[in-house]
C-alpha positions, 0 to 999 in steps of 0.5 A: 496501446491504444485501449490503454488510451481509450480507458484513461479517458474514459471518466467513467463515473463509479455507481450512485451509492447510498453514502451510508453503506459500503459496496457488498460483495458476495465472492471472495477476494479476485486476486487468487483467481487472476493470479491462477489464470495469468500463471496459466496464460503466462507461465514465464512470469514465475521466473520474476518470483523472488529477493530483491537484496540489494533493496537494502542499499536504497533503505540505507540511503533513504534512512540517511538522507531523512536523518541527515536533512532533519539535521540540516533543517534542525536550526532553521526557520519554522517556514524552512522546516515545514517546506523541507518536509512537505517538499522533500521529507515527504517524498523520502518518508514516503519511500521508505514506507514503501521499503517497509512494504518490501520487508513485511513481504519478507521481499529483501532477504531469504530469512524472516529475521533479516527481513524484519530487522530491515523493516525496522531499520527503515522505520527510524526517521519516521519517529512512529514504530509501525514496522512490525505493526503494519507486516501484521496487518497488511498481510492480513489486507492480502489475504483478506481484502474487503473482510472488515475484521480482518482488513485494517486499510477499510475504514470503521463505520463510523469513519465512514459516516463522519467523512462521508463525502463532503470537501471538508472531512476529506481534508480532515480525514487526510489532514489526520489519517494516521490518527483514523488508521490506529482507530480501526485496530481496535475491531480487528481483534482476531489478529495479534497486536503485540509480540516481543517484535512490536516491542523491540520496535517499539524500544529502537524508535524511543532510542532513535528519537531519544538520539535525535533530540540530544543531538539536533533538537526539537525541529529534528523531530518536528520534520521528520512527524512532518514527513510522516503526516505529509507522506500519508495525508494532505500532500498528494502522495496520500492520493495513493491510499485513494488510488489503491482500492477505492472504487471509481469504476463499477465492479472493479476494486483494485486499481494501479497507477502508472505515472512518472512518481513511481520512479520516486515510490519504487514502483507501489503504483503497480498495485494490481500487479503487487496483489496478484503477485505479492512475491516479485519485488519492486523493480520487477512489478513493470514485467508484470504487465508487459508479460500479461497486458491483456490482464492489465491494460483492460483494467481502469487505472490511475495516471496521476495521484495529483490530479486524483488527489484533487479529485477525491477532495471535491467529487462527491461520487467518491466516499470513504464509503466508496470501498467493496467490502465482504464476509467471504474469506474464501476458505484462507485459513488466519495463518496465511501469508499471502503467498499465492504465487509461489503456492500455485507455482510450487502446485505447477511443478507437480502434474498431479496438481496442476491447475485446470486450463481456464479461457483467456479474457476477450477485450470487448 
């Protein structure tokens, strides 16, 4: 505890970077190698491997009450409905990207379909169809961390310079990050944009939004767009796109956080955890780190997404610039899935195959 401590205190202050480039990285992704050696360490932690079906229960009232409080604000003040979106909405909207998260994980369920179907069913009071869109390439971001054609949460070049650090273009780039996030598909050409998936997708949110309008009218679609923007942009539940992977200490490129909104977020905050074991559902991400602390406790991580919210607008050590990018895709065919855990853990349960043992890290 008292390292935890020490390190949160720390302010340590990432590497003066040239704000023209990003942050180059000669190795592969690190997660397949911390994956290895925690299982090695801490080979309980395969038992967290697994479904979480009663998620579906937290979709379904996520779902209800976004719709149910768009109805409710449907005939009140423009104020009114701003507020409720900001305060609350963004909240709910927020969430129920984090069950989309589950589903493109495939974390709910046994079958692909289901998980999927799930996933689309959280996508209807965030009006915009992404569901199917974002299991494509957050997969791709696993498997693929750093690798700019292949991992969509890095920003374009161009996107980078145009923002750069300054106080402004952060509120801008925040202001509109879903519009920046479509705009960096376009160089992500070796994945698949459209299937029979993203338009079914597609076809549920013009009829879902189509309903919306017949029945509480225009302010119903203007809270839920609201939600939408707030949940990922200028609110400080967008801190948590700054938070996942920009670098604010040396040599370190994912970061978690552990603070009170996790209890509103589904645990997301644990992304170090999530990226080493993409396999083990929300509620059981904690575990991770209170089986294998020496893992996670010597890392630099996040206590507040308020206070890191304030600090990405006005520290201009931070960029979007401020990102460790790379060409080595370490040998992980396009197909992956991102199931490293569970491959090492099916490898375990063959001694031909077992893993080599590898030192346990010394805190300094």
């Amino acid at each position: 505890m008292y390292l935890s401590v020490t390190l949160k205190r720390s302010h340590i202050k990432p590497t003066t970077l040239d704000k023209q480039t990003f942050i180059y990285s000669h190795v592969s992704e690190p997660h397949r190698v911390r994956t290895k050696k925690i299982l090695q360490q801490h080979p309980d932690i395969r038992e967290l491997i697994g479904k979480n079906p009663y998620t579906i229960f937290a979709i379904i009232g996520l779902v209800v009450f976004q719709t149910a409080l768009a109805g409710l604000v449907s005939g009140q003040s423009w104020w009114l409905v701003f507020g409720a979106a900001y305060l609350l909405g963004a909240f709910a909207n927020h969430a129920l990207f984090v069950m989309i998260h589950e589903c493109a994980h495939q974390l709910l369920f046994k079958g692909k379909i289901a998980n999927r179907l799930a996933g689309m069913f959280a996508n209807l009071p965030q009006i915009f169809p992404n569901s199917i869109s974002f299991e494509r390439y957050h997969i791709k971001h696993h498997s693929f961390q750093g690798v700019h054609e292949l991992d969509g949460d890095l920003p374009n070049h161009w996107e980078a310079r145009l923002i750069n650090n300054y106080f402004i273009g952060k509120v801008m780039w925040l202001l509109l990050y879903p519009f920046f996030q479509l705009s960096r598909l376009g160089r992500l050409k070796e994945i698949k944009a459209f299937d029979k998936w993203t338009v079914a997708n597609f076809i549920i949110q013009v009829v879902f939004t189509a309903a919306m309008w017949y029945f509480f009218g225009f302010k119903a679609i203007a809270f839920m767009v609201l939600s939408f923007f707030f949940s990922v942009g200028l609110h400080p539940l967008g801190a948590r796109w700054i938070q996942e992977h920009y670098v604010v200490k040396e040599n370190q490129e994912t970061y978690s956080y552990y603070g009170n909104m996790n209890k509103l977020a589904f645990n997301v905050g644990y992304h170090n955890e999530h990226h080493d074991f993409p396999s083990i559902p929300w509620n059981k991400l904690p575990q991770i780190r209170s089986k294998a602390p020496i893992f996670y406790d010597s890392l630099y991580y996040h206590t507040s997404w308020v206070k890191l919210f304030f600090r990405f607008l006005f520290d201009q050590e931070i960029s979007l610039f401020s990102r460790i990018i790379r060409n080595n895709r370490g040998k992980v065919p396009l197909t992956d899935k991102s199931k490293a855990d569970i491959e090492m853990t099916q490898m375990n349960a063959h001694p031909e195959t077992q893993l080599a043992p590898v030192p346990v890290p010394v805190l300094q």
